[in-house]
C-alpha positions as CSV (number, residue, x, y, z in Angstrom):
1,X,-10.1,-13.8,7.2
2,X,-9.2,-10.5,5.6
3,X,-12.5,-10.5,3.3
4,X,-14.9,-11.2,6.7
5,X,-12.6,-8.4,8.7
6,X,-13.4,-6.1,5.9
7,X,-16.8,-6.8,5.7
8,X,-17.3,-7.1,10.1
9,X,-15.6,-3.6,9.9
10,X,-17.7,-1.9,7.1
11,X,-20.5,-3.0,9.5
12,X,-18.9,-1.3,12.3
13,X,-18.6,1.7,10.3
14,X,-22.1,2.2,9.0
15,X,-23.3,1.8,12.9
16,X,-20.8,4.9,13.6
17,X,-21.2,7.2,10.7
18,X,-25.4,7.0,10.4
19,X,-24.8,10.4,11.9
20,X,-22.5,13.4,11.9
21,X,-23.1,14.7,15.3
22,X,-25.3,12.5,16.9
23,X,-24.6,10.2,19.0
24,X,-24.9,6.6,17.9
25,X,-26.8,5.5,21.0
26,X,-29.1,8.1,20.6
27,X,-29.9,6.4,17.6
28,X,-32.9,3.8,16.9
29,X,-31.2,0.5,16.1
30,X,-34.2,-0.2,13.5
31,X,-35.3,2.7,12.5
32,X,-34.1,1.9,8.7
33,X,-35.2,-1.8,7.7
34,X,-32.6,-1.6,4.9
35,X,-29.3,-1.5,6.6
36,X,-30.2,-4.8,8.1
37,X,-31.0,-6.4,5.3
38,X,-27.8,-5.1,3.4
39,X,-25.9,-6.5,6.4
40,X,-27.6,-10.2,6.1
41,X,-26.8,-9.9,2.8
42,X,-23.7,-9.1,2.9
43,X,-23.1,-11.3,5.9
44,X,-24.5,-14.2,3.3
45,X,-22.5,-13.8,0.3
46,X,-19.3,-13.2,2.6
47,X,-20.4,-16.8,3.8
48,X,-20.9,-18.1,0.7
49,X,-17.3,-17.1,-0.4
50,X,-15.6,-18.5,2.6
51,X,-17.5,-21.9,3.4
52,X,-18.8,-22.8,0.1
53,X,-16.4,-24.7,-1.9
54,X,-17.4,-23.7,-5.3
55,X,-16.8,-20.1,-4.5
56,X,-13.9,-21.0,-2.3
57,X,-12.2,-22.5,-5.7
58,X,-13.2,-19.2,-7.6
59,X,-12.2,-16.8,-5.2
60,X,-9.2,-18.4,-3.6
61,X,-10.4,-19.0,-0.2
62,X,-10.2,-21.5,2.5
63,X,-12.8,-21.7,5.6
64,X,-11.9,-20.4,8.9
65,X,-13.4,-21.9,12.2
66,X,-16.8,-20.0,12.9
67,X,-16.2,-19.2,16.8
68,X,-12.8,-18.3,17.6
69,X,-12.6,-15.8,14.5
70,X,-16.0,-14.4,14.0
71,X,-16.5,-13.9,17.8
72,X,-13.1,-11.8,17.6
73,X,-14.1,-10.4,14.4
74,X,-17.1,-9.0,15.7
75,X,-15.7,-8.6,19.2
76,X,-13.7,-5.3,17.5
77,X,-16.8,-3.6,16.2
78,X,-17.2,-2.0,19.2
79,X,-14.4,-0.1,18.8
80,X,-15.4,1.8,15.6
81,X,-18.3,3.1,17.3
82,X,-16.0,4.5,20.4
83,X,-13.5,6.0,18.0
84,X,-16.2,8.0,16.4
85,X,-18.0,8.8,19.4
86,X,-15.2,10.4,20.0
87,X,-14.6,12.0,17.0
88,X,-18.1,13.3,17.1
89,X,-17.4,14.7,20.8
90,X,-14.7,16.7,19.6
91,X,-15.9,17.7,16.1
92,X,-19.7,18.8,17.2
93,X,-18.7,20.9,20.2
94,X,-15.9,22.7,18.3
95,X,-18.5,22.8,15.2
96,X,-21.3,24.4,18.3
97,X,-18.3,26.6,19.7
């Protein structure tokens, strides 16, 4: 669970910080093909570590169940982008004043 939290957060995180100023929903979603491949991929290997049992053995893991904790997981995503909307609120205008 603390792998796919990393990994659900570090996709959080690229959605907020694209820009410095600029506010993430002024922002084209698709705009760069690559970050959604990098997060499929990522999002795949993660997958493999958790539910495959080879890996699981290698990598000392154990599945999870898929709704309850990736819903939550990705449920808090959200709140990356608001904190940096933020920041960015106060950070550009005292930046512009």
């Amino acid at each position: 669970m603390t792998l796919a939290a990393i990994v659900t957060t570090q996709i959080g995180n690229l959605f907020a910080q694209r820009t410095e100023c600029m506010s993430f929903f002024r922002t084209k979603l698709f705009s760069n093909s690559l970050i959604w491949v990098g997060i499929a991929t990522e999002l795949v290997i993660v997958s493999f570590i958790i539910y495959v049992p080879l890996f699981q053995h290698i990598f000392g893991t154990d599945a999870f169940p898929l709704i309850p904790n990736w819903l939550f997981l990705f449920a808090l995503m959200p709140l990356l982008i608001i904190a940096d909307e933020m920041r960015k609120r106060l950070f550009c205008k005292q930046k512009r004043g």
